[in-house]
TORROMAR-131876 format. One record per residue (C-alpha): residue number from 0; residue in one letter; x, y, z. Coordinates in Angstrom, 1 decimal, padded with zeros to 4 digits. Layout:
<atoms>
     k   r     east    north       up
   NUM   A        X        Y        Z
...
</atoms>
This chain:
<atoms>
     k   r     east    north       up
     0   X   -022.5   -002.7    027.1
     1   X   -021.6   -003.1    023.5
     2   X   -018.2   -002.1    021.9
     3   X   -018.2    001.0    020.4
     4   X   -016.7    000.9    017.2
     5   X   -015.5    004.0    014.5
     6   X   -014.7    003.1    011.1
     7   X   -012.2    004.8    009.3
     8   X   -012.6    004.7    005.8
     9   X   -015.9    004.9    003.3
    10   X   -014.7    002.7    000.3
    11   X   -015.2   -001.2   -000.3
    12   X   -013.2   -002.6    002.2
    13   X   -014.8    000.4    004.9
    14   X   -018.8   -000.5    003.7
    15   X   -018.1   -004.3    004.3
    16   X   -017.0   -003.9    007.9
    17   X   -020.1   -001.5    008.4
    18   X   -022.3   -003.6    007.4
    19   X   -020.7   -006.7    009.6
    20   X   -020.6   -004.8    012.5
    21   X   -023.8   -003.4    012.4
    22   X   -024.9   -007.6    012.1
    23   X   -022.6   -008.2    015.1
    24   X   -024.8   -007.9    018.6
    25   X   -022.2   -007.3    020.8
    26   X   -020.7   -004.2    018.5
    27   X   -022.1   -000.7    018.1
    28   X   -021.0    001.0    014.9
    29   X   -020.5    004.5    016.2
    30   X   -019.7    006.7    012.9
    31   X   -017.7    007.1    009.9
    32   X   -014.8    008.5    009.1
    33   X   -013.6    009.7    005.5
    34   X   -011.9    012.5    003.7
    35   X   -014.2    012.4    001.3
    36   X   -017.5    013.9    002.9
    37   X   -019.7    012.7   -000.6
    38   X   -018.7    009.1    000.1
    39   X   -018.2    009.5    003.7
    40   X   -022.1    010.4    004.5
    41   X   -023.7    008.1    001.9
    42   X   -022.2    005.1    004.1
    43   X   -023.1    006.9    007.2
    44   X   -026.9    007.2    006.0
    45   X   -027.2    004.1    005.7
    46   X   -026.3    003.1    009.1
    47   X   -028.2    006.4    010.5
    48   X   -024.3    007.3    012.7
    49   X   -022.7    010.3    012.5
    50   X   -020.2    011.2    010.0
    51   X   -016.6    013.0    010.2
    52   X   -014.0    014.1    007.9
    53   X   -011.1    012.9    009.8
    54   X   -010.8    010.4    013.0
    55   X   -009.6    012.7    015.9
    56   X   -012.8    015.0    015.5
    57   X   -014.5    011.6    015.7
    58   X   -012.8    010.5    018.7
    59   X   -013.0    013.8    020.2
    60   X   -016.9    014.0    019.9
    61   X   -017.8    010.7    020.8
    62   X   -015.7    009.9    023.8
    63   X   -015.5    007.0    025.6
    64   X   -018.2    005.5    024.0
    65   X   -015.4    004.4    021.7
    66   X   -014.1    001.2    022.6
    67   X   -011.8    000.2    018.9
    68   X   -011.3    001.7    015.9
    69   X   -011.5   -000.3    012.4
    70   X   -009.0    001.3    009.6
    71   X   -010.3    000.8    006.0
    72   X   -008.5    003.5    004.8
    73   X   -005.9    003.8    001.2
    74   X   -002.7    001.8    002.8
    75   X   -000.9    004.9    003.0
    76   X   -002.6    006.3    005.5
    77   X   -002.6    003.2    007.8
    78   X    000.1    004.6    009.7
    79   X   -001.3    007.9    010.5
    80   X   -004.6    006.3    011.5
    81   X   -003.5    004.1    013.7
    82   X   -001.3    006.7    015.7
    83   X   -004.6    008.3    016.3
    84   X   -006.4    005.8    017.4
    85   X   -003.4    004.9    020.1
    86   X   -003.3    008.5    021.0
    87   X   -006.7    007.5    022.5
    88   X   -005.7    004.4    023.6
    89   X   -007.9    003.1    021.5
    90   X   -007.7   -001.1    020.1
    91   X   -007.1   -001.2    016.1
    92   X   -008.6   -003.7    013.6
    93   X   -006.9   -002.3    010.6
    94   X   -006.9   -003.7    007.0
    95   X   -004.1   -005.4    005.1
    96   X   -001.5   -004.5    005.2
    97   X    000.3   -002.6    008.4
    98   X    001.8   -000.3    006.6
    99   X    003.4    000.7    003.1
   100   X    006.7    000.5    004.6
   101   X    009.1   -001.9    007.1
   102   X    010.0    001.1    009.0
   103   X    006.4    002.1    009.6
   104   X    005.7   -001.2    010.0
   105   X    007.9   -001.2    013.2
   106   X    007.1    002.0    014.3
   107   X    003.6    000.9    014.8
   108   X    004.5   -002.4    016.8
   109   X    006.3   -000.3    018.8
   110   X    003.4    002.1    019.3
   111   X    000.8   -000.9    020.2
   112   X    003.7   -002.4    022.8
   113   X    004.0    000.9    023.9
   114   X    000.2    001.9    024.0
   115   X   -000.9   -001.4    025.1
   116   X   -003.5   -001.7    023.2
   117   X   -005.2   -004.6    020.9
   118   X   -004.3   -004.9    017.2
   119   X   -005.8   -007.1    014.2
   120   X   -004.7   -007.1    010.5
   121   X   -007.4   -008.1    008.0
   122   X   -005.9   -010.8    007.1
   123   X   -009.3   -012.8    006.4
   124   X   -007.8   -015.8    004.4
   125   X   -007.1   -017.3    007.5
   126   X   -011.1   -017.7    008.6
   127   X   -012.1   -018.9    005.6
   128   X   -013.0   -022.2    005.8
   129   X   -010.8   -023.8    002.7
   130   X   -007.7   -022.3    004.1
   131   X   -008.1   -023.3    007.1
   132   X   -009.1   -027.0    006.0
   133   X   -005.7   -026.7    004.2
   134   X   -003.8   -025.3    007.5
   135   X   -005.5   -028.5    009.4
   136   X   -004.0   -030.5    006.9
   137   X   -000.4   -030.0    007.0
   138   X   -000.6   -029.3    011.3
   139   X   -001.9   -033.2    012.0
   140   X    000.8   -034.4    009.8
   141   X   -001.4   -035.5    006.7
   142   X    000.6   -034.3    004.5
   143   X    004.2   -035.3    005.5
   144   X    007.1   -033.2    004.8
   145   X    006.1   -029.9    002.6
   146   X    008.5   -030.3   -000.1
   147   X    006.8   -027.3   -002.6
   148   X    004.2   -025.3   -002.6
   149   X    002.1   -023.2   -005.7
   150   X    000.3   -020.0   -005.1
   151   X   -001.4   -018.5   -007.6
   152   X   -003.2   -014.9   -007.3
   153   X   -004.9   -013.7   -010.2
   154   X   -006.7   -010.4   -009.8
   155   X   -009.0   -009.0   -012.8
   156   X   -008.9   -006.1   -014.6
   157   X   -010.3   -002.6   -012.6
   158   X   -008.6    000.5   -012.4
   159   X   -005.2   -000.5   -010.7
   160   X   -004.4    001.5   -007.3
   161   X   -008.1    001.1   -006.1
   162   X   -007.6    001.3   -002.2
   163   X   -003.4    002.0   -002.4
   164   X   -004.0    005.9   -002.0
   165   X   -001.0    007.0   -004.0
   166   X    000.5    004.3   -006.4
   167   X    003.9    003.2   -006.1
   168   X    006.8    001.0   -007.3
   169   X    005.9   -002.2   -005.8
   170   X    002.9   -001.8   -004.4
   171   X    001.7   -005.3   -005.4
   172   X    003.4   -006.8   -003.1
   173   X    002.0   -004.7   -000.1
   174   X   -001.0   -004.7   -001.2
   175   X   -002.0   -007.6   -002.8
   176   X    000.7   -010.7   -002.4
   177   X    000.9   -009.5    001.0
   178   X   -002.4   -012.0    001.5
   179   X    000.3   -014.8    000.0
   180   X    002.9   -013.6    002.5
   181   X    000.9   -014.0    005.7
   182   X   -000.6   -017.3    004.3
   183   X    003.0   -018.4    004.2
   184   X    004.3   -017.6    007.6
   185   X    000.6   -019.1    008.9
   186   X    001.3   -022.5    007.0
   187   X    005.0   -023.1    007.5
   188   X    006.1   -020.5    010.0
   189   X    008.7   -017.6    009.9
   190   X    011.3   -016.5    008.8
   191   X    012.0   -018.6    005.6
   192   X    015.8   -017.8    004.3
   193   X    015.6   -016.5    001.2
   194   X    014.0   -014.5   -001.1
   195   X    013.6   -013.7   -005.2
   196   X    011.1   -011.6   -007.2
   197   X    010.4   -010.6   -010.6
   198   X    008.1   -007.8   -011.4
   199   X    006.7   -006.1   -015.0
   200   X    004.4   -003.8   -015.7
   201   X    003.2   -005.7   -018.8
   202   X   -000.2   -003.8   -019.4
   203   X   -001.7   -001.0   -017.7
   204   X    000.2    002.3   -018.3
   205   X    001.1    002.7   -013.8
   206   X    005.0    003.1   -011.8
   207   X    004.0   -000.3   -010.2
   208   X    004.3   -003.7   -011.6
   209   X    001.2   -005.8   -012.4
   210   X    002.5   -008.6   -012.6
   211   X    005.4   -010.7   -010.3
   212   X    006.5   -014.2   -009.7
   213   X    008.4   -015.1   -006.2
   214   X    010.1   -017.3   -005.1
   215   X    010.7   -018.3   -001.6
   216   X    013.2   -020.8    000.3
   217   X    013.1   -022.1    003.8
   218   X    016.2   -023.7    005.1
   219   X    015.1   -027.7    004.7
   220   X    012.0   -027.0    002.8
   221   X    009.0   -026.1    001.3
   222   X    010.1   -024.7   -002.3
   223   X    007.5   -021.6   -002.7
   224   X    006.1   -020.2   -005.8
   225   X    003.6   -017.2   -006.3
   226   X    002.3   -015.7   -009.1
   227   X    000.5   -013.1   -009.3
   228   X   -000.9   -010.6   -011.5
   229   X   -003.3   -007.6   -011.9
   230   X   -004.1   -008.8   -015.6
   231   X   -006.6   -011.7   -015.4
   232   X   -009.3   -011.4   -018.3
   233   X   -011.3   -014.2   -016.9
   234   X   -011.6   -013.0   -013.4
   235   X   -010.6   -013.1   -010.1
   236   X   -008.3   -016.9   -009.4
   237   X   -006.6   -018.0   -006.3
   238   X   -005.6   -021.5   -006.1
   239   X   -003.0   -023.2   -004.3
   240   X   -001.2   -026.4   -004.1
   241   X    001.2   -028.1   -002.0
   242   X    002.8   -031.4   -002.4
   243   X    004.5   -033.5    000.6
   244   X    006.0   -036.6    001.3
   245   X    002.7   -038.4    001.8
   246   X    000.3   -037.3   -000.4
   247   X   -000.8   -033.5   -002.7
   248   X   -003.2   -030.9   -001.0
   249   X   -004.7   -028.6   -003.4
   250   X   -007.2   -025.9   -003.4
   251   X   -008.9   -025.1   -006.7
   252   X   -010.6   -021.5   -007.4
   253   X   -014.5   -021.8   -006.8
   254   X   -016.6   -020.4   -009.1
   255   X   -020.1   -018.8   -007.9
   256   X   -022.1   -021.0   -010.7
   257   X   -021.1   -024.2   -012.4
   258   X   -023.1   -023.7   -015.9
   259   X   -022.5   -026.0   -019.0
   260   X   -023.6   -025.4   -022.2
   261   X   -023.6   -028.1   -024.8
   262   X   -025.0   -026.7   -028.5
   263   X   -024.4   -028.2   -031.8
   264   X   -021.2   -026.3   -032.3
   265   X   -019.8   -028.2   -029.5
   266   X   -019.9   -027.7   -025.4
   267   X   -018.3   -025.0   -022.9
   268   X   -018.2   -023.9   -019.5
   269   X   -019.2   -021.1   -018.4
   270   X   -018.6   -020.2   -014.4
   271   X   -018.6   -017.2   -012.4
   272   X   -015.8   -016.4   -010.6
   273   X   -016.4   -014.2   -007.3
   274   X   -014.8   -011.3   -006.7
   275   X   -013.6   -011.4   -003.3
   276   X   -015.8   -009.4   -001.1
   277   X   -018.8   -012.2   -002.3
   278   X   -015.9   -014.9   -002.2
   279   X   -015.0   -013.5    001.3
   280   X   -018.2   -012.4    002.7
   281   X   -018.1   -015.7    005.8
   282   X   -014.9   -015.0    006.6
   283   X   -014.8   -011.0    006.3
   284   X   -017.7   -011.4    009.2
   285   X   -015.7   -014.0    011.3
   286   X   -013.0   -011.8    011.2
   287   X   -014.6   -008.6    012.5
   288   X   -016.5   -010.8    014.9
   289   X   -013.0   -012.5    016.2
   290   X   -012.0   -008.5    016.7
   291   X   -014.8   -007.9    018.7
   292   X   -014.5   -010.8    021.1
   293   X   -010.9   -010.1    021.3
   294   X   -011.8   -006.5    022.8
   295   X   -015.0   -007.7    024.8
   296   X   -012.7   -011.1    026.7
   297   X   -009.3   -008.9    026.9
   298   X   -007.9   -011.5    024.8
   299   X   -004.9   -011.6    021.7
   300   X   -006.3   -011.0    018.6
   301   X   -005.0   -012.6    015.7
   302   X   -003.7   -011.9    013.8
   303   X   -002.0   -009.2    015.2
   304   X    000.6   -006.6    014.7
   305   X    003.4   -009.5    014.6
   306   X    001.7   -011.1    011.6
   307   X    001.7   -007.5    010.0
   308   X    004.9   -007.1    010.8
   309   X    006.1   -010.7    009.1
   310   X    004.1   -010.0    005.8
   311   X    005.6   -006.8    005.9
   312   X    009.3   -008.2    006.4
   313   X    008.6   -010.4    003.1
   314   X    006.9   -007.7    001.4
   315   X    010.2   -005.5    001.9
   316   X    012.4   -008.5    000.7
   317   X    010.1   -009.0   -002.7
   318   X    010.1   -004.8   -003.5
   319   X    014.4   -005.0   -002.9
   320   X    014.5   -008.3   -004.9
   321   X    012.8   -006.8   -007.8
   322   X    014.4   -003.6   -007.9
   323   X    018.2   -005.1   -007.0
   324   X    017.6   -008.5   -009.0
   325   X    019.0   -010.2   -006.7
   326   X    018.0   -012.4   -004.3
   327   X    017.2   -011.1   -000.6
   328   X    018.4   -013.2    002.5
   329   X    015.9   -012.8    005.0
   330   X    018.4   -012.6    008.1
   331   X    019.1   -008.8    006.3
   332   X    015.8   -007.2    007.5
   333   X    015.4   -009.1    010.9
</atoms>
């Protein structure tokens, strides 16, 4: 029998996992589930399921045919999502992050403990294959002892808030460094010690800052610095570099075309940079398909609510850190 799965959530991040599951053959996608009954049955008629305005009347009509539930909603109403879906007893594949919030954050690892059930964050750095060529890297030793490491995370210019639900003052770090944070306790482990952010809204007219540099400190090493911004005129960058004892790993941003153009006025280069869903598109399908086999072998997924719950720890300390100015030990919210 297939796994029965509902998706919560009709947007980007919601038509993506549609379309994966529906390529998946030992998933069913079920129906879909948004607010917004326009969007929510275009998606839906596309697959030829069933679609509902919220996820209980889902649940409640399709029954046990309903093996998982996948969250794509605005992070705001993560929480509330994936209370229903435990209600049912129901596993969760939700998207990054948990939850706005480290008190909802807990409250929901407390829930899956509780409920038993399965959970998985989108957290779909980790399948792709250059971050995981990186992770490989420093695990066999390659790279000797991490001394600092260089994230950069440069998002381009759409309407900011797309996916947040309602917009708040340090959002950025839940919803888009958070990617940076779970990269970090994946590659050197958690908890590091201590903490610093800077954020500024330097150009769209929003409460949140759109742009932030962090700092992060582990007792013994790596240094770690991310920027990131919501301001890139270019396109969408990530890149990252880490330097060791014995030797430099470094991952460069991969543009979708390598054109040159040479003229008598001189030469340029002109690339295009993927956005990530086309940047993403492998590892967004290994990680639904890794959610799947989870639920089908009665195995862990990963990662799971503990991963959420360690971006989430760091995504607290950067939101305090820029509001306080003043660097956050770590120790404070374990």
């Amino acid at each position: 029998m297939k796994i029965g799965l509902v998706v919560a959530g009709a947007g980007r991040m919601g038509s993506i996992h549609a379309n994966n599951i529906r390529k998946i053959s030992e998933a069913e996608l079920l129906a879909i589930v948004d607010p917004d009954l326009d969007r929510a049955r275009a998606l839906a008629e596309k697959h030829r399921v069933p679609y509902y305005p919220d996820l209980g009347a889902a649940l409640k009509a399709l029954g046990e045919r309903v093996r998982g539930v996948v969250i794509a909603s605005p992070l705001t109403a993560h929480p509330e999502n994936i209370l229903v879906a435990s209600e049912y007893g129901l596993d969760v594949f939700v998207e990054k992050p948990l939850a706005p919030s480290l008190p909802e954050c807990r409250e929901i690892v407390g829930v899956v403990r509780k409920k038993g059930i399965k959970l998985q964050v989108g957290y779909q750095r980790r399948f792709d294959k250059n971050y995981q060529e990186v992770k490989k890297i420093i695990s066999k030793g390659v790279l000797g002892k991490p001394l600092i490491a260089k994230f950069i995370a440069r998002d381009p210019m759409p309407e900011p808030g797309i996916g947040l639900g309602k917009i708040y003052r340090g959002a950025i770090f839940d919803d888009m460094v958070t990617h940076e944070f779970d990269l970090i306790n994946w590659l050197f482990n958690f908890p590091p010690r201590t903490l610093t952010a800077l954020g500024a809204t330097l150009y769209f007219n929003i409460e949140d800052y759109d742009n932030a540099l962090i700092n992060i400190e582990y007792s013994g090493g790596p240094l770690i610095n991310i920027e990131a911004t919501r301001c890139s005129a270019y396109g969408h960058d990530l890149r990252l570099e880490i330097l060791g004892t014995e030797g430099l790993v470094k991952m460069e941003n991969t543009p979708e075309t390598h054109v040159y153009f040479y003229g008598k006025q001189g030469s340029s280069v002109m690339p295009k940079l993927p956005w990530f869903a086309e940047k993403f598109s492998e590892a967004y399908y290994i990680e639904m398909e890794s959610f799947v086999e989870a639920i089908a072998r009665d195995g862990k997924p990963s990662p799971n609510e503990e991963d959420g719950l360690r971006a989430c720890i760091l995504s607290e300390a950067a939101k305090r850190s820029a509001m306080e100015r003043r660097p956050i030990n770590i120790a404070e919210l374990l």
